[in-house]
N, C-alpha and C positions, 0 to 999 in steps of 0.2 A: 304538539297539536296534530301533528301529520299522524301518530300515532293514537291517540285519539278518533281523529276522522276514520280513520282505516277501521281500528275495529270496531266502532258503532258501526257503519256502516255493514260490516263484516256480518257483525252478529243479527241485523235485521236479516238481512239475505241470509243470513245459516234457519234463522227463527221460522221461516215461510217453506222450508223445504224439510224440515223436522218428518213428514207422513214419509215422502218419499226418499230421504238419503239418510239411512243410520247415521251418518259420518256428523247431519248436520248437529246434532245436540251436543257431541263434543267439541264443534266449532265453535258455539255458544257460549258453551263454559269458557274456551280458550279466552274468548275475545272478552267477556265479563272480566275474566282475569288479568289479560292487560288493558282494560279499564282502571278498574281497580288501583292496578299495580302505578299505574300512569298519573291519577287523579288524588290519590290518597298517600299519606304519609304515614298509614298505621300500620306494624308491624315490620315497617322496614328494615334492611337487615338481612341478618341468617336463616331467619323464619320465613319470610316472604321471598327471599330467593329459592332457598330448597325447594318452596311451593311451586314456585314457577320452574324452574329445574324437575320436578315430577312430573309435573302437565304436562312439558315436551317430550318428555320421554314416553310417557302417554299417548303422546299426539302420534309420533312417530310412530310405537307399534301398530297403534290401531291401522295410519293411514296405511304402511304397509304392509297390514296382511290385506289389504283388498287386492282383486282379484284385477283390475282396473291398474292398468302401467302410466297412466296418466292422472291418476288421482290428484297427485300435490297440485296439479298446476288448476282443477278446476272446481268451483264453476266458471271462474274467472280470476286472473292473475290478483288484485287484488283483495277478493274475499276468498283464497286460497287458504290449503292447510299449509305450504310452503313459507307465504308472508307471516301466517300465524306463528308461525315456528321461528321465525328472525325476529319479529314484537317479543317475542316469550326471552328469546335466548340474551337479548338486547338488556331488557328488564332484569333479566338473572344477574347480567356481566354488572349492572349497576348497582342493584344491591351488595353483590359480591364487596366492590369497591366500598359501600357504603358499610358493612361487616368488618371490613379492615381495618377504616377507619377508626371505627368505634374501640374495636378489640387492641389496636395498636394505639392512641390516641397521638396519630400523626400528623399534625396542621393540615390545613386543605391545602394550603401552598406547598406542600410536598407530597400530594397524593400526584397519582400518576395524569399526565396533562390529556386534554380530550383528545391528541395527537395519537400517544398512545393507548388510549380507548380505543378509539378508532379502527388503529390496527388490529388488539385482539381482538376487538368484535370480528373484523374481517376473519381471521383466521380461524377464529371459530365456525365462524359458520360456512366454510370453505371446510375446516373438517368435515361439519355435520352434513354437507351437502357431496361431497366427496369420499368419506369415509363409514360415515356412522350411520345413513341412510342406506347404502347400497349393502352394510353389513349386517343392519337388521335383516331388508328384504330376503337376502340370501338365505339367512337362518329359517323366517319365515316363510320360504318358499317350498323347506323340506315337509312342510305338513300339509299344503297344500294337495289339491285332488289334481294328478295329470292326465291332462285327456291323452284320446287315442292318439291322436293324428296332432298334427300342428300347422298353423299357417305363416310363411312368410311375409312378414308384413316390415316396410319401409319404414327407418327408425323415425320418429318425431323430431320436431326441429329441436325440442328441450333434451331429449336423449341426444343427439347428434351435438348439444352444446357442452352435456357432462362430458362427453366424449373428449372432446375437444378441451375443456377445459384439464382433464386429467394429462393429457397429454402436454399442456401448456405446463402445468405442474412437476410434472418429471421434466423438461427441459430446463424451468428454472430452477427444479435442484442442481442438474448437472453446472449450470451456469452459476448458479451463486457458489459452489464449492470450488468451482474457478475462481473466483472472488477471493475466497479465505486461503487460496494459495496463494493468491496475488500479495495477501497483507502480509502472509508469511513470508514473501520472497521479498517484500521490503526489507527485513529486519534483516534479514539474509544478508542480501546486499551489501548494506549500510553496517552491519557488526563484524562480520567474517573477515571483510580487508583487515579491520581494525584489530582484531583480535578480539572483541567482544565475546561474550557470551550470549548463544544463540536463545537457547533453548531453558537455561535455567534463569532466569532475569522476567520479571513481569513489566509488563507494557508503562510506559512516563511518558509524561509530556513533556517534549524537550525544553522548556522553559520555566517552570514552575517546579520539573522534578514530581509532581506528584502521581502516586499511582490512577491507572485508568483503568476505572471500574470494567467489568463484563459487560454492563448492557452499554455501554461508551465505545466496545469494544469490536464491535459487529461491524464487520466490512460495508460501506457503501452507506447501510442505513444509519450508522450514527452520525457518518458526517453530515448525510444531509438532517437528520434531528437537531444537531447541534450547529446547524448553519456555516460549521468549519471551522468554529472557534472550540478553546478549549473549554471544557465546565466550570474548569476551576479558576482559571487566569484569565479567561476569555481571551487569551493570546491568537492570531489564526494560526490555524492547522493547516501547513503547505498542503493544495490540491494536488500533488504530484503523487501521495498516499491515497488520491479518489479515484487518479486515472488509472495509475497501474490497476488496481484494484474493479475498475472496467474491462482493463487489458484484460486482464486474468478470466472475464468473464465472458468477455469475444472471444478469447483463445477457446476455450472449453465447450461453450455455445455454439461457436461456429465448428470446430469439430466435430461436434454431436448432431449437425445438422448435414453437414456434409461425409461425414466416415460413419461413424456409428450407425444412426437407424438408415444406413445405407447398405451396410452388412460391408463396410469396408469395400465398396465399389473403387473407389479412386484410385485404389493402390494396386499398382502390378503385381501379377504373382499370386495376390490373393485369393482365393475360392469362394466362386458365387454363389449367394443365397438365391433359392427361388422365391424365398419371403422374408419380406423386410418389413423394416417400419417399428415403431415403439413396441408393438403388442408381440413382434417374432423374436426381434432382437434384444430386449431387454427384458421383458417378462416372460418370454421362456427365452430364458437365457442363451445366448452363443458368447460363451467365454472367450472364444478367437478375436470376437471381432471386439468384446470391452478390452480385451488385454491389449488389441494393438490401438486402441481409441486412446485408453490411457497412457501409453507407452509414447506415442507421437505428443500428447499434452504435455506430458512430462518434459520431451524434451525444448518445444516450444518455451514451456516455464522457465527453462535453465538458459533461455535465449534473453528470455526477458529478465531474468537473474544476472547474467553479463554488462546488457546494454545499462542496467542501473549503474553496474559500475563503470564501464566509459563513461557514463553521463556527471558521474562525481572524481573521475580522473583516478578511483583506484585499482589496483590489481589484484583481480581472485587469487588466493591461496593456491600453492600447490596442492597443499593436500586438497580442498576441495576440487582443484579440476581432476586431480588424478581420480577421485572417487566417481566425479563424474561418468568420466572416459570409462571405466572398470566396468561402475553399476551397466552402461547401456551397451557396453559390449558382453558382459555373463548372461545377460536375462535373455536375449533369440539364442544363446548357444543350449540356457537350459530353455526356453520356449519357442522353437524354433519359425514358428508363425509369425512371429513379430516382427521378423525381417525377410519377409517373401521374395525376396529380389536376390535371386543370384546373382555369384561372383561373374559367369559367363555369359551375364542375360543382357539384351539388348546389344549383343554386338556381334561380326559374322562368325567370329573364332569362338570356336568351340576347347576348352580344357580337357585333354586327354589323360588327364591323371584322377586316377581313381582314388576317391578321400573321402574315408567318412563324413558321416552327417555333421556330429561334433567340430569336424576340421574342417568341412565349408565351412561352416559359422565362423569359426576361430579366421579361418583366411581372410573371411568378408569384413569383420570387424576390422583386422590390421589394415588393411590395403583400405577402407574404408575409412579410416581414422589417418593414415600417411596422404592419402590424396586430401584429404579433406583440409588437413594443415595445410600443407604446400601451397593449395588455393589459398586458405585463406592468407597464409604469410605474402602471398605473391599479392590479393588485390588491396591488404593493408598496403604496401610499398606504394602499389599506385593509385591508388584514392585518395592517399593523405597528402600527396602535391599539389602545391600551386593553385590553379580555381577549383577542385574539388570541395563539390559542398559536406563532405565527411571528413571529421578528426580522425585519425589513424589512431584507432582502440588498440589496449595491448590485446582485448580477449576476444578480438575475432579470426585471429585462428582456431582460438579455441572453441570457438564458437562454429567457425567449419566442421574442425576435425567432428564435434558432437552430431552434427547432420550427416557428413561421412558413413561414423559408428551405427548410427540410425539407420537410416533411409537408402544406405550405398553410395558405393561410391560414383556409380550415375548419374544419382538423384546430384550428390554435391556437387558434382561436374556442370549438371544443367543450374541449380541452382546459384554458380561462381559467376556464369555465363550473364544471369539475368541482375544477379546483382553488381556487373560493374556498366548493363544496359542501365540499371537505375540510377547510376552515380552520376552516370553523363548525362541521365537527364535531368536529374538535380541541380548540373552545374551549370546548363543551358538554362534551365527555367526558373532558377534562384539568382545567379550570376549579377544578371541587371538589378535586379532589387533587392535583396539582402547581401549585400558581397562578404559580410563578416561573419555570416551563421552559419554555421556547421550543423551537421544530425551525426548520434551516436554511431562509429560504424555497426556496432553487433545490434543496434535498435533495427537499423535498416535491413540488417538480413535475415531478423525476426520478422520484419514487414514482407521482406521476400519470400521466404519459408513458407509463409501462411496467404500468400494467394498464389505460389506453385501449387500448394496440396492439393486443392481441388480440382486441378488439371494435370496432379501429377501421371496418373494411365494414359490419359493424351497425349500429353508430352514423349512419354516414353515408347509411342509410338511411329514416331520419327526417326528414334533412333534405326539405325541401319543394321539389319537382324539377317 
C-alpha cells in the first residue's frame, strides 16, 4: 500500500510539471509502472521484471545526464527519481523471486524468507546508490559541456551523506574480514592442539555431524539468522563462535580507525603523512601504512588464537608457534617499515656498532622475541598464584615473545609492566565476588595489547631518551 500511495501520488505531481521538467514524463511512466507492477498479477515473472529492470536503467541514465547535481532528491524526497528507483528495484527483486519459483518449482516454504529479502533488497540498492549511480554519472560526465571557470560551492547534505556513507562501507569491509578471520581462528584453535585437519575438512555441526551449507556459513550473520541454533538439529550453537567472531571485528575495526586512516600515527618511528584519512590512505594507496595495519592485526589475531586455547586448557603446536615466531620475525627484515622502532630507541645509550639494515632487523627480532619470553615466563610464575584472578596459560610466553617479535622489545617491556597492573586489579576487584573465576592469561594481554596501541607513541615518550 505504501507503494501504491507513493507512486500515485508521485505521478500526479510528475503529471503537472510535464511543460516545465523533461524529467517529469519519465517519472510518470515510472510510477505507472510500479502501479501496475504493485496492483496487478499479469505478466509476472521474468517478463515484468526485465521490464521493470529496463525502466531503471532508464531512469538512471536519463536522471544522470542532467546537468542539475541534485536531481535524484527533487522535487521532493518522496516524488523523487531516487524513491522511483527503490519502488522499481523492489518490484524487480520480487519478480525475480517469483521467476525462480516457477522455473524451479520450489514450495513457497523454501523460497527465500522476507528476512533475506530484505537484505538483498538492502544491498542492492546500497550498490545502485553507491556504485552504479556514481558510475554512470562519471561516464556521463565525459560528454558533457565544461564551462570556463567553476565555482566552489558547499557539498549538500545528501552528497555529504554518500560520502559518509561510503566511507562507513569501506570500514565495514575492513571489520567484517576481521570477522571471517575471527571464524577461521576458531577452527584454528580448536583443531591444531588436536591434530585436526585445518584446512581440508568442511565446516559440521558438532552434534548432528552434518555438513554446514555456505550461506549458514557467514560469520556473525548466520548466527544471528539462525537465532544460534543449528538448521539441521536445531541443537544451540555455543555463542563463544559469535563473540570471537566480534573480537575479530573490534580487533580489525578498531585498528583501522585508530592506525590506519591515521597514516599510522600511533606508532613510533613511523613517518608522518600530511594527509590522512580514507580518501589518502586507502584509495591512493600508502602501502606502508596497510602493510603495518595488517601486520599489527595479524598479530593481535594470533593473540586471540592462543587465549582460545588457555580457555580450553590446550597447547599450541610447536610447529605452529615456531611458524608464528619465523613468519613475524622475516616480514620487517624483508619490509623494514613494519617495525619502525629501533633496537637503540627510547633509551640514553646509543649502539656503537655499525650493522647493516638486514642485521638491525635480525638483532631486533632476537632480543625482541628473548625479552618478550622471559616476561612472559616471568608474569605466568606470578599471576597464576594464590588470589590472582588468571590461570597460568602455557601460551603466554608465547604470546609475549609474539609482541616482542612485533612491536619491540620496549613496546613488550611496557606492555609486561601494564599487564601484571591489570592482574592486581583483577584480583582486588574480582576477589570479593567471584573468588573461583579466573580470565585466560594470553586473553588478558590480548585485552592489553589492544588499548596500549593507541597510546603506544605517548607512552614511548616517557621512556628516558
Amino acid at each position: 500500500m505504501l507503494l501504491v500511495g507513493t507512486a500515485t501520488c508521485s505521478a500526479l505531481a510528475s503529471a503537472f510539471r510535464i511543460d516545465i521538467d523533461p524529467l517529469a514524463s519519465v517519472l510518470v511512466m515510472g510510477n505507472l509502472l510500479v502501479l501496475g507492477g504493485a496492483l496487478s498479477s499479469r505478466f509476472e515473472g521474468i517478463l515484468r521484471g526485465g521490464l521493470l529492470t529496463g525502466f531503471a536503467i532508464v531512469l538512471i541514465g536519463v536522471t544522470t545526464s542532467s546537468v542539475d547535481p541534485h536531481r535524484w532528491w527533487v522535487p521532493s524526497f518522496f516524488f523523487s527519481p531516487a524513491v522511483l528507483l527503490s519502488s522499481l528495484s523492489l518490484l524487480a527483486v520480487r519478480d525475480g523471486v517469483i521467476a525462480l519459483k516457477n522455473r524451479t518449482g520450489m514450495p513457497l516454504n523454501r523460497m527465500p524468507s522476507h528476512r533475506v529479502l530484505a537484505v538483498g533488497f538492502a544491498i542492492i540498492s546500497l550498490l545502485i546508490y553507491m556504485v552504479i549511480v556514481p558510475s554512470v554519472d562519471a561516464y556521463l560526465d565525459s560528454f558533457r559541456e565544461r564551462p570556463n571557470s567553476y565555482t566552489i560551492e558547499e557539498l549538500s547534505s545528501l552528497e555529504q551523506l554518500r560520502i559518509r556513507s561510503a566511507k562507513l562501507a569501506v570500514f565495514a569491509i575492513f571489520a567484517y574480514f576481521g570477522a571471517c578471520v575471527a571464524s577461521f581462528i576458531n577452527v584454528v584453535a580448536a583443531s591444531a592442539p588436536r591434530g585436526d585437519s585445518i584446512a581440508l575438512r568442511s565446516s559440521a555441526c558438532p552434534k548432528c555431524e552434518t555438513a554446514i551449507r555456505r550461506i549458514d556459513n557467514l560469520p556473525l550473520f548466520s548466527y544471528a539468522n539462525l537465532g544460534g541454533r543449528c538448521r539441521h538439529c536445531v541443537s544451540k550453537i555455543p555463542i563463544r563462535y559469535f563473540l570471537v567472531e566480534w573480537i575479530g571485528a573490534v580487533i580489525f575495526g578498531s585498528l583501522f580507525l585508530l592506525e590506519l586512516i591515521t597514516g599510522a600515527a600511533n606508532v613510533p618511528g613511523f613517518p608522518l603523512y600530511m594527509h590522512t584519512g580514507i580518501l589518502w590512505i586507502i584509495l591512493y594507496t600508502k602501502w606502508p601504512v596497510v602493510g603495518i595495519y595488517f601486520y599489527h592485526a595479524a598479530m593481535m589475531s594470533c593473540l586471540l588464537m592462543l587465549g582460545l586455547m588457555d580457555l580450553d586448557r590446550l597447547r599450541c603446536p610447536r610447529w605452529l608457534a615456531w611458524s608464528m615466531l619465523v613468519v613475524f620475525a622475516v616480514l620487517p627484515i624483508a619490509i623494514p617499515v613494519l617495525r619502525p622502532v629501533a633496537i637503540d630507541a627510547q633509551v640514553p645509550i646509543r649502539l656503537g656498532i655499525d650493522m647493516t639494515h638486514w642485521g638491525t632487523q635480525v638483532a631486533a627480532g632476537l632480543i625482541g622475541g628473548v625479552v618478550g619470553w622471559l616476561l612472559g615466563w616471568t608474569a605466568r610464575s606470578s599471576t597464576g598464584r594464590g588470589g590472582w584472578r588468571v590461570f597460568p596459560g602455557r601460551s603466554l610466553p608465547l604470546g609475549m615473545a609474539l609482541v616482542g617479535v612485533s612491536l619491540g622489545w620496549q613496546a613488550a617491556i611496557t606492555i609486561a609492566i601494564a599487564y601484571l597492573i591489570a592482574g592486581g586489579f583483577l584480583w582486588i576487584s574480582l576477589l570479593p565476588w567471584h573468588p573461583t573465576r579466573r580470565i585466560p592469561a594470553t586473553a588478558m594481554l590480548l585485552a592489553v595489547v589492544m588499548i596500549h596501541h593507541p597510546g603506544w607513541k605517548w607512552l614511548a615518550s616517557y621512556w628516558p631518551n
